[in-house]
OpenMM code with the backbone's topology and positions (N, CA, C; nanometers):
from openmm import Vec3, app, unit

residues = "UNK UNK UNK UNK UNK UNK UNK UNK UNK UNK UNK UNK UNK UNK UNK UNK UNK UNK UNK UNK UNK UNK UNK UNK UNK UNK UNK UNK UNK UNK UNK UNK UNK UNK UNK UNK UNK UNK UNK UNK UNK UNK UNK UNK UNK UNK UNK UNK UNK UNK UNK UNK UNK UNK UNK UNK UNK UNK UNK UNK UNK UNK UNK UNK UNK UNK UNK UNK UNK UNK UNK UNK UNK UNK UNK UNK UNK UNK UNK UNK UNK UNK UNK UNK".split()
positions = [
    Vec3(0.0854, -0.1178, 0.0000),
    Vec3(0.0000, 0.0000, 0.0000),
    Vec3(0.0896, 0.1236, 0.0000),
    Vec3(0.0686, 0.2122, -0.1141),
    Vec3(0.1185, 0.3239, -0.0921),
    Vec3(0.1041, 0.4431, 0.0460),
    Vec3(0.2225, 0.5221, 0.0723),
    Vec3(0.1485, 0.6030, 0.1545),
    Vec3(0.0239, 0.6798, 0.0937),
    Vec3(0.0164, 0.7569, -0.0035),
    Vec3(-0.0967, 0.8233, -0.0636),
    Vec3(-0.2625, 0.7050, -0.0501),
    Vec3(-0.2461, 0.5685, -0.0561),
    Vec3(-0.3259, 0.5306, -0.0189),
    Vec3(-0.3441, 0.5215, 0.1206),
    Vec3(-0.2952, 0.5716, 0.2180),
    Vec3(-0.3352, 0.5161, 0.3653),
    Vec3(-0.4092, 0.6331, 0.4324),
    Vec3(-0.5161, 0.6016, 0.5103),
    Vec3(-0.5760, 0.6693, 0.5587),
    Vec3(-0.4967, 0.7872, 0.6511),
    Vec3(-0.5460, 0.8725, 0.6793),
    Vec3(-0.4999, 0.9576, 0.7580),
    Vec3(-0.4860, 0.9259, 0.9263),
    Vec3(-0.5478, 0.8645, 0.9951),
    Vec3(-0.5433, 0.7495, 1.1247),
    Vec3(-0.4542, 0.6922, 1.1134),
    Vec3(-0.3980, 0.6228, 0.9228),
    Vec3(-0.2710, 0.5181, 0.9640),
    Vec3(-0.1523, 0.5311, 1.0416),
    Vec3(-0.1323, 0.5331, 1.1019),
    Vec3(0.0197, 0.5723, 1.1765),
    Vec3(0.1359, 0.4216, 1.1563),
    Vec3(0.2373, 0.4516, 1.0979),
    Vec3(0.3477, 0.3631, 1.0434),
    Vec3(0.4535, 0.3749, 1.1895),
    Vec3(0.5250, 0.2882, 1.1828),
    Vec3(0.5811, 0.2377, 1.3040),
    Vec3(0.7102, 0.3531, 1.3355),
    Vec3(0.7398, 0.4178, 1.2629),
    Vec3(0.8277, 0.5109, 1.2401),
    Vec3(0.8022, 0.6077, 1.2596),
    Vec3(0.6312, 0.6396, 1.2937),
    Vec3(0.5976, 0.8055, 1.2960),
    Vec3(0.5526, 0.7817, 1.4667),
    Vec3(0.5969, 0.6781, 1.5643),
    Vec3(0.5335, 0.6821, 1.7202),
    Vec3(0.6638, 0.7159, 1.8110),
    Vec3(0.6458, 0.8026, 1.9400),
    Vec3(0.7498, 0.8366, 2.0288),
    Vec3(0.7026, 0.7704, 2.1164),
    Vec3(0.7813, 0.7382, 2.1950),
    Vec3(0.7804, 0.6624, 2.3902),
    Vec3(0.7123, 0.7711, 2.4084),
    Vec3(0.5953, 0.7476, 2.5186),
    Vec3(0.5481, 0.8535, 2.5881),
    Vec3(0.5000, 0.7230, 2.7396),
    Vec3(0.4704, 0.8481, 2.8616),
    Vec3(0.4593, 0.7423, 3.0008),
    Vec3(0.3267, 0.8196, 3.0236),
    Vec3(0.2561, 0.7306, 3.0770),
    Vec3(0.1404, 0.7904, 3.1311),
    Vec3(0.1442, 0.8326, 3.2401),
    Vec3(0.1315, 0.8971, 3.3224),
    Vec3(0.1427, 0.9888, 3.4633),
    Vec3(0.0310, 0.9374, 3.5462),
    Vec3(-0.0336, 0.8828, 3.4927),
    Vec3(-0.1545, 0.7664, 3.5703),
    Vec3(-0.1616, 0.6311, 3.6460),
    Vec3(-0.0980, 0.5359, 3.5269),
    Vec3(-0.0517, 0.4197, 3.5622),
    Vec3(0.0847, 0.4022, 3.5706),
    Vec3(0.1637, 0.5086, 3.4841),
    Vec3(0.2996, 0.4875, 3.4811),
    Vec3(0.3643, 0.3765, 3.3529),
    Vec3(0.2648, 0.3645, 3.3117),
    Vec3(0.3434, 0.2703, 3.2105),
    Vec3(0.4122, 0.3689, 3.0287),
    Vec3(0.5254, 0.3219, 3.0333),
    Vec3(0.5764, 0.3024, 2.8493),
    Vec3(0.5219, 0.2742, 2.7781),
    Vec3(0.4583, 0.3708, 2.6471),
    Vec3(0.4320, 0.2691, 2.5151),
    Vec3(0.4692, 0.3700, 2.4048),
    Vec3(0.4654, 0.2840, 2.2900),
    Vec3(0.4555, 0.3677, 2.1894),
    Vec3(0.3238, 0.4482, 2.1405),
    Vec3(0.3505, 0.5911, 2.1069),
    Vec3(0.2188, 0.6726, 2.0824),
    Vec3(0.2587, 0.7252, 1.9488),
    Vec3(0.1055, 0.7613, 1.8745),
    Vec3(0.1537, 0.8871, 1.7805),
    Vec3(0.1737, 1.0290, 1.8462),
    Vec3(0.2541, 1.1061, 1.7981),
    Vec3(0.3236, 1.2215, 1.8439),
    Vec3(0.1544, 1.2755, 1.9226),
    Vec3(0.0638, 1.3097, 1.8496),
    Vec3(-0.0599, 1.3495, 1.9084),
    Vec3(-0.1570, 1.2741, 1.9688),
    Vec3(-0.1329, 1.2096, 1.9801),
    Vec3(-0.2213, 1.1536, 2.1346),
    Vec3(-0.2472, 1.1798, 2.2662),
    Vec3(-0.3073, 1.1952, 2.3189),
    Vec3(-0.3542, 1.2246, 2.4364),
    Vec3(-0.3760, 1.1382, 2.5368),
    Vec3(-0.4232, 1.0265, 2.4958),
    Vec3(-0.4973, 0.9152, 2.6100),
    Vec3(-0.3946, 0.8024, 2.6633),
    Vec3(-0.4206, 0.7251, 2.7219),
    Vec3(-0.3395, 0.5839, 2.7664),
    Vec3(-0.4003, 0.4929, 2.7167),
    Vec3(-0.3219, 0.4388, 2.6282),
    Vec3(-0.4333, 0.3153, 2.6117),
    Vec3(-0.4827, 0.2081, 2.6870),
    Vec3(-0.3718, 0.2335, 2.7671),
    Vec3(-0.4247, 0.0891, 2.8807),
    Vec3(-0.5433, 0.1542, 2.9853),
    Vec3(-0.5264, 0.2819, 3.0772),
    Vec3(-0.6550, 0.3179, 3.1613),
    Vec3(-0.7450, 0.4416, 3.1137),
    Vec3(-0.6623, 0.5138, 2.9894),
    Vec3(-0.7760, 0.5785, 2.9180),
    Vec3(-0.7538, 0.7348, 2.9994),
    Vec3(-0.6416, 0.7559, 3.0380),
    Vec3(-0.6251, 0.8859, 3.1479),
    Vec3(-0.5494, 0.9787, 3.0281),
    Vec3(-0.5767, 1.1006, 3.0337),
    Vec3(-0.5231, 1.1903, 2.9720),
    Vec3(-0.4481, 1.2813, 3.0431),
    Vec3(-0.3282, 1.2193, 3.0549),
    Vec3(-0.1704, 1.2776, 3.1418),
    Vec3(-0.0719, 1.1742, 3.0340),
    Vec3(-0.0426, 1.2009, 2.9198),
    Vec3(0.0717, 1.1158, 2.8955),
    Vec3(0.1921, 1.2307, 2.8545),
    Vec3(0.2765, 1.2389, 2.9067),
    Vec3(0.4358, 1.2673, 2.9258),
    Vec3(0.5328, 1.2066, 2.8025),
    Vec3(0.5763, 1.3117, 2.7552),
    Vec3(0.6746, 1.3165, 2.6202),
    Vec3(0.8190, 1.2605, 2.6732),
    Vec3(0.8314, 1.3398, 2.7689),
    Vec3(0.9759, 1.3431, 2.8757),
    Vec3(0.9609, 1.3454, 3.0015),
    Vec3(1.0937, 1.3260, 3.0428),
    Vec3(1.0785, 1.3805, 3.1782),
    Vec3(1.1285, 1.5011, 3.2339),
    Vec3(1.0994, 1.5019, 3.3178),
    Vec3(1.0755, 1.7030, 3.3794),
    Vec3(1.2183, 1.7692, 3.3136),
    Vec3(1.3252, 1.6645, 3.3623),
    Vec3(1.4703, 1.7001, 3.2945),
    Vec3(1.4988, 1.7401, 3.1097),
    Vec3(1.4154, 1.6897, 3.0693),
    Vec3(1.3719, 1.6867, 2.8862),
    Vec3(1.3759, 1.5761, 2.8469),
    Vec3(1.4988, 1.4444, 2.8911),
    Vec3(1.5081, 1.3524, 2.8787),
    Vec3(1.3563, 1.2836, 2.7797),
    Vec3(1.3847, 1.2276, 2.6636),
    Vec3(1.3098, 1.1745, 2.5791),
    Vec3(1.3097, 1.0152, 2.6610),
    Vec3(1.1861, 0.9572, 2.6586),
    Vec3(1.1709, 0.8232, 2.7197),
    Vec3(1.1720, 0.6748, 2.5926),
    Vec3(1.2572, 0.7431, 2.5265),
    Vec3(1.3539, 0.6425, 2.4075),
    Vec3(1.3708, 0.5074, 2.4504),
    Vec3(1.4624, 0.5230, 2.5447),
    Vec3(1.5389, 0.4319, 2.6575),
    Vec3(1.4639, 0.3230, 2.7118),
    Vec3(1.2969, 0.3912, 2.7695),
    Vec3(1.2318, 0.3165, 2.8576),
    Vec3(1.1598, 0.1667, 2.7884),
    Vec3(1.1275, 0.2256, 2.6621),
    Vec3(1.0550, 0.0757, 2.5785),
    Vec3(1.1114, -0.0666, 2.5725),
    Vec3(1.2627, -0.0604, 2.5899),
    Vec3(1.3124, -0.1828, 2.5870),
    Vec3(1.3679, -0.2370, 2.7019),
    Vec3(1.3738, -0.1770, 2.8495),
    Vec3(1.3981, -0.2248, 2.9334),
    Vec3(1.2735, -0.2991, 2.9751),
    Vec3(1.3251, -0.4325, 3.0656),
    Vec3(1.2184, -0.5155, 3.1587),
    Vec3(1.2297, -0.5225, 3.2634),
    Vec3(1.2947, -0.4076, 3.3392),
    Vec3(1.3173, -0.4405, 3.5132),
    Vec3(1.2044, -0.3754, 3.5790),
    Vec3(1.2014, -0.4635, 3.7096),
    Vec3(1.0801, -0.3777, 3.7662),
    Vec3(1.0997, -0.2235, 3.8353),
    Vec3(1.1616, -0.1669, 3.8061),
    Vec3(1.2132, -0.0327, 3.8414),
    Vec3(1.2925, 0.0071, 3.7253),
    Vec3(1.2507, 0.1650, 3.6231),
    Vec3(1.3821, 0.2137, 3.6155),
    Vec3(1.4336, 0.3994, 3.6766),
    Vec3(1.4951, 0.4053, 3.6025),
    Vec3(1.5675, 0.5559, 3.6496),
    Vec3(1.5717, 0.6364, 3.5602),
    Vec3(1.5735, 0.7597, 3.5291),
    Vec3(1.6057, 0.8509, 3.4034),
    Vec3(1.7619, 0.8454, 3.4290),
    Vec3(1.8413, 0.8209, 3.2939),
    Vec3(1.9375, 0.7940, 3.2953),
    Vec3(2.0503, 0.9668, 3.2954),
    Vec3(1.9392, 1.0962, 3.3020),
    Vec3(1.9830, 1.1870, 3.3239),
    Vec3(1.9731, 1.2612, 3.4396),
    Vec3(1.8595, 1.2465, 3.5002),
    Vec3(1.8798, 1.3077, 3.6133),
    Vec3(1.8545, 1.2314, 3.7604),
    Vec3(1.8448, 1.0421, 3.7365),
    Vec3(1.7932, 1.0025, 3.8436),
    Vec3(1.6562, 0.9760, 3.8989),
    Vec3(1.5814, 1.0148, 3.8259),
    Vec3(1.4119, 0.9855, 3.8837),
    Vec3(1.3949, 0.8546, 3.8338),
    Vec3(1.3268, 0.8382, 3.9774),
    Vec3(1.2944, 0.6572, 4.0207),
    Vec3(1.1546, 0.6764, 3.9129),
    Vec3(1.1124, 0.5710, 3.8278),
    Vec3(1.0064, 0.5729, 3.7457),
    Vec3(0.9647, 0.4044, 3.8146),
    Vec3(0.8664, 0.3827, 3.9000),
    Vec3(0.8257, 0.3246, 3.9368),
    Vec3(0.6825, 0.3009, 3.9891),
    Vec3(0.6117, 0.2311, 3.9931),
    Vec3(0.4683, 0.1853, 4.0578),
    Vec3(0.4016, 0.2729, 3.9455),
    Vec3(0.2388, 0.3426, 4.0100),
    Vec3(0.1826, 0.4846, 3.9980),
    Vec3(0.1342, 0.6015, 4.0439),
    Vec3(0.1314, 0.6947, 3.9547),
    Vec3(0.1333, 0.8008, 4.0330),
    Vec3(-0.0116, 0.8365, 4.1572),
    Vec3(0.0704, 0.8873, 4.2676),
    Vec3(-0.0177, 0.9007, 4.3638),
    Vec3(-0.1339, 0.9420, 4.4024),
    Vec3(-0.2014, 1.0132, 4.2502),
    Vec3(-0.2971, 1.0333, 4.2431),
    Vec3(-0.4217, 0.9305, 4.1360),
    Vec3(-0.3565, 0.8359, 4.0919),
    Vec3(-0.4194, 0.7400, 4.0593),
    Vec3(-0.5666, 0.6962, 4.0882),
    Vec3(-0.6724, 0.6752, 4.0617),
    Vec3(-0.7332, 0.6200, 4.1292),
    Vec3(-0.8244, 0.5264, 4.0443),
    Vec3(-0.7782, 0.3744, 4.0849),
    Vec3(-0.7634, 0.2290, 3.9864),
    Vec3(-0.9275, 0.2210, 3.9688),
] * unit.nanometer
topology = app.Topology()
chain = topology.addChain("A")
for resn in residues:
    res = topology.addResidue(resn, chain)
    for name in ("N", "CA", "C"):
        topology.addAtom(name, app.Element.getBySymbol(name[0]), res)
């Protein structure tokens, strides 16, 4: 399929950034404009972290804790205002 044929919704694997949700806390890949989480549907998702740090890094780790590898923030559990 050409691009000229693909809908405007299509998003190709090349056009999504890491973004974290500030809700549940989880990594995924998004299109640049998105808003939501896909997993709880909260509209807080985070480009970076407070430092600028791009969350590049975070998609391929599997530990149960990580860290921003620039300034140290524990990225763990969710955030404290959560409510499951």
């Amino acid at each position: 399929m050409s691009d000229d044929a693909m809908s405007d919704d299509a998003v190709r694997d090349d056009a999504t950034v890491p973004m974290r949700c500030a809700a549940c806390g989880r990594f995924r890949a998004y299109a640049p404009d998105d808003r939501y989480c896909l997993l709880c549907g909260h509209d807080a998702l985070e480009i970076a972290c407070a430092c600028g740090r791009a969350f590049n890094y975070a998609l391929v780790e599997t530990g149960a804790s990580l860290h921003c590898p620039r300034c140290g923030r524990a990225w763990r559990g969710r955030a404290s205002e959560f409510d499951p």
